[in-house]
N, C-alpha and C positions, 0 to 999 in steps of 0.2 A: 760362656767359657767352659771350655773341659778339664776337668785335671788329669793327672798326670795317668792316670789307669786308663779313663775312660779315650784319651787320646790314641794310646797305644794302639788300644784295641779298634777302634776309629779306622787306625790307619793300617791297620793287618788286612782284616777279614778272613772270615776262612778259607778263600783259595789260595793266600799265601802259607799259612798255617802248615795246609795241605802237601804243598811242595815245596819245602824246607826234608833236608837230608833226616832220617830217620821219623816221617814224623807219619799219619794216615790213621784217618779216624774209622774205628769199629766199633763194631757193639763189648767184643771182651770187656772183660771184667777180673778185678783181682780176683785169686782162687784162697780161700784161708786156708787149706791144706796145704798148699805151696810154704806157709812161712814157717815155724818153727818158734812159737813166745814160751819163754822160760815160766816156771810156776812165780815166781819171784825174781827180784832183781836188789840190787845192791847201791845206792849212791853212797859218797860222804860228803861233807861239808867241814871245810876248815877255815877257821878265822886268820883273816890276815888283817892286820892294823889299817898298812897303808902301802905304797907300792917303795918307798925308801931300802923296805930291810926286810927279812926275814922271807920272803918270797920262794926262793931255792927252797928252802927247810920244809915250808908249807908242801907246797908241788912236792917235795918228795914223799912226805908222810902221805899226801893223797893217793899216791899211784903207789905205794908200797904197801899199802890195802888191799889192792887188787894183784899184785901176785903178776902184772902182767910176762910171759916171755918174750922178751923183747932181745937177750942179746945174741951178738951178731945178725940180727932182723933190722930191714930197711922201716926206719919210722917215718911218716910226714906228717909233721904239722901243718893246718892247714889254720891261720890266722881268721882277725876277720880287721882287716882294713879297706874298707870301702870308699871313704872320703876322707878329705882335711880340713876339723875345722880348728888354730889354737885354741881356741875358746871352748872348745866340746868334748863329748868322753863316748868321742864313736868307737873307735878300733880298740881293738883288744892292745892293753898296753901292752909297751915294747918288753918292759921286766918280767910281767908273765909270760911271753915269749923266751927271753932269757933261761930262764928257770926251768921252764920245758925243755930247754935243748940241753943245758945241764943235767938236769936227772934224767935222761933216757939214754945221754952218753954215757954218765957213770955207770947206766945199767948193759952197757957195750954196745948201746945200738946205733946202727947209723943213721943219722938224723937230718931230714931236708925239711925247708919250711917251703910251703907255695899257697899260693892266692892267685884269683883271677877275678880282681873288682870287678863290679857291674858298671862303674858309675864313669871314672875315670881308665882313657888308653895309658897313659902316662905311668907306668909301674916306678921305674926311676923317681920322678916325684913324690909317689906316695911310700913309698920307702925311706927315703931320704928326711920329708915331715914329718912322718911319725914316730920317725927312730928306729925302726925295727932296721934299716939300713944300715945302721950302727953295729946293732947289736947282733947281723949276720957278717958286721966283718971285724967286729971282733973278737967273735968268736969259731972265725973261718970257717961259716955254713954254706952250704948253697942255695940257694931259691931258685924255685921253679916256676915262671908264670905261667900259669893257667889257662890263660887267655889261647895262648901262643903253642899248647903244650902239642906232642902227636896226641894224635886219640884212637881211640876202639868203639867203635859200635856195639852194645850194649843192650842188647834185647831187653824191655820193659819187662817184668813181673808183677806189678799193675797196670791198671786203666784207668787211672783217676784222669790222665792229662788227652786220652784219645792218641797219644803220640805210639808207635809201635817201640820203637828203641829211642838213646837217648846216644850222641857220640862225647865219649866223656875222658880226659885228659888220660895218657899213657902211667903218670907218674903217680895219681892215685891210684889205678886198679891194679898195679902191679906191685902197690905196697902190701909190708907183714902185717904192716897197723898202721891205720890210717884215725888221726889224732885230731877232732874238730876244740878249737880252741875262740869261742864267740865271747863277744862282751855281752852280758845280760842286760836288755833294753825291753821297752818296750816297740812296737811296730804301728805304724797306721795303717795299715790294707790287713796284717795279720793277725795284729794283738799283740804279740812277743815274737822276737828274734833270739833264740838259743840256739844250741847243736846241729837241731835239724834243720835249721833254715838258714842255719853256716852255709851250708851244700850250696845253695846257689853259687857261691863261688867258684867250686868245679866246675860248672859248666862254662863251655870255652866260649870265650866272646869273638874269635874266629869265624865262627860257624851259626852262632844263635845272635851275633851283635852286641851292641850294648844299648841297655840296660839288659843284657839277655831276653831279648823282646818275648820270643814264641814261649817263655816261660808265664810272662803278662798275661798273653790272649791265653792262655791254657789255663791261667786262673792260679793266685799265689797259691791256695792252699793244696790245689791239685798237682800242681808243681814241686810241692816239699815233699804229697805223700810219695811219687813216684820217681825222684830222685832218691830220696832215702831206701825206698825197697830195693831197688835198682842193685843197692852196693853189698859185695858178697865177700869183700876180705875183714878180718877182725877190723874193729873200730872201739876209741876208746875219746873219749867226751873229759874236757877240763874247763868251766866257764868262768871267764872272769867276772866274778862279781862284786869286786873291793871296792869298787866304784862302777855303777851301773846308772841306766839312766830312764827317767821318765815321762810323759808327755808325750810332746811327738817325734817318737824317735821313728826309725832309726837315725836321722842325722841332725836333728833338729831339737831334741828333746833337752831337758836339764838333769844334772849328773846327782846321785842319790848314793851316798856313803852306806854301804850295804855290810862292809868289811869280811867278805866272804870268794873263798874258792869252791866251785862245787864238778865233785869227781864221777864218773860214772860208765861202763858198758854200754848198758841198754841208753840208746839217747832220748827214748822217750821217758823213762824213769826219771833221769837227769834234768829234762825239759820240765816234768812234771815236777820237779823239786824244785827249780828253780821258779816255776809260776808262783808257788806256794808262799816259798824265800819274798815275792814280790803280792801277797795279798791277792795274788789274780788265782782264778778255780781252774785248773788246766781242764777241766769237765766240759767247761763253757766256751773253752778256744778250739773251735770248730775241727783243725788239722789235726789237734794233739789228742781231739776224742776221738778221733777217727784212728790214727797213729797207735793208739792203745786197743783197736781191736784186733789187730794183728804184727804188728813193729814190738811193742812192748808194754810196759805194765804202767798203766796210769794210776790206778787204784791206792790208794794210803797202806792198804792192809798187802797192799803186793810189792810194798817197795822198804829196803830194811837199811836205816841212814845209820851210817855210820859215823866218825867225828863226835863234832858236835851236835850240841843240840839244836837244830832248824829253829824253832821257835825263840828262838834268843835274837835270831838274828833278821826275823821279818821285818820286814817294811812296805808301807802303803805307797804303793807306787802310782801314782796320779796315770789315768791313760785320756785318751782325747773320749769325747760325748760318746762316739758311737761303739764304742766299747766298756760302756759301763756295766755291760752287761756279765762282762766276762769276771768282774770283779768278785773276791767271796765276800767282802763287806757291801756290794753293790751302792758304792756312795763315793769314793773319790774319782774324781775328773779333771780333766787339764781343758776345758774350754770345747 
């Protein structure tokens, strides 16, 4: 039996890979002079109870840290709901959502929400279960699916994936600020699913399919670092963490009262606070050491939290066997 990876890739091979739109394998390579990493970076972390109350309040003190200018600037939120399960705590709740579109209106911006699951065609449905359908109509937003969206061709500024360009949705690259809003989870093929590996969402199921296949055969973590470099307009990181989950996520994992929002610029900063928030070593998680040699600042001593105090709020987040490694206690597991 193969699972779900090795299927994929099974059923590609590289001359499909090959002649897929934007895609052709070279020897390039990323250039570090190309990027631009601040000497430091800035997260915060604010406690939230529970998703009932006080959410707006939270979300606004986080983002009025950073100063962002947002008004009269087109903002998109970009959610992460991938699947439905009632029983589980995959998608970023609908109330974090809420609260985003509240404070970036109050700060006069115009605000869109869009997503483009991997998993499911069905957007209707997965709007509608999870609530967020609710809470863009009533609060007369628009959603944009992703899947479906125009795109632009996108010349890579990496070479992690062999792919030359990437063709990526009209309505992210043409946003002021473009706003990744993930539930903090753990991953099976990855380790952690945060900010960075939100992005997969961007990319249109139109053109890549779904589960956005040539993302697979190109290999998850070569996939987040060059999707992420890929993206040249301001971006601004908010993860749900009030309730995050453990095991084997992303869809499958159990939910872990973590009672935390974490805010941030740099998304690898952000990612890297977040692994922290969750006992994992973002040192150890292969993409995000990589991601901090040129994306942004991994390091303890390069990233300056603001809020609260992280350490208040960690928690041992169980991951499947073959990720023990990634852990800084190197001792909990989920089987």
């Amino acid at each position: 039996m193969l699972d779900r990876r090795e299927f994929l890739k099974a059923a590609a091979g590289a001359a499909v890979l090959a002649g897929l739109p934007g895609c052709g394998r070279d020897e390039e390579r990323w250039q570090p002079s190309a990027f631009a990493k601040h000497a430091s970076s800035r997260t915060a972390v604010i406690h939230v109870n529970g998703y009932e109350r006080g959410i707006a309040e939270a979300v606004r003190r986080g983002v009025e840290l950073f100063d962002l200018p947002v008004r009269g600037r087109r903002v998109v939120l970009k959610p992460n709901f991938v699947e439905f399960d009632p029983q589980g705590v995959i998608n970023t709740h609908p109330a974090v959502v809420a609260a985003a579109i509240e404070v970036f209106r109050a700060l006069d911006a115009d605000v869109v929400v869009a997503e483009g699951p991997g998993h499911r065609r069905d957007n209707e449905y997965l709007l509608t279960a999870t609530g967020i359908g609710n809470v863009l109509q009533d609060t007369g937003t628009s959603f944009v699916d992703l899947n479906n969206d125009a795109v632009r061709r996108v010349p890579l500024r990496s070479g992690y994936t062999g792919m030359k360009a990437l063709y990526l949705p009209e309505t992210v690259m043409s946003a002021d600020l473009f706003v990744s809003l993930p539930k903090m989870k753990t991953h099976h093929w990855a380790g952690v699913t945060l900010s960075m590996k939100n992005l997969f969402g961007i990319v249109p199921g139109s053109i890549y399919g779904w589960p956005k296949n040539p993302l697979h055969w190109a290999g998850i973590r070569e996939s987040i670092l060059d999707i992420n470099a890929a993206l040249p307009m301001p971006r601004f990181n908010i993860v749900d963490g009030i309730v995050g989950m453990e095991g084997n996520g992303p869809i499958q994992g159990e939910p872990v009262p973590s009672g935390v929002l974490v805010f941030g610029e740099d998304p690898v900063a952000v990612d890297a606070t977040c692994a922290r928030l969750m006992d994992i070593d973002p040192e150890k998680v292969s993409y995000l050491k990589e991601a901090g040699r040129f994306l942004g600042n991994l390091e303890t001593e390069r990233i300056v939290t603001m809020g609260e105090d992280p350490d208040r709020y960690r928690r041992d987040y169980r991951v499947l066997s073959q990720f023990t490694r990634i852990k800084a206690n190197s001792r909990a597991t989920a089987g």
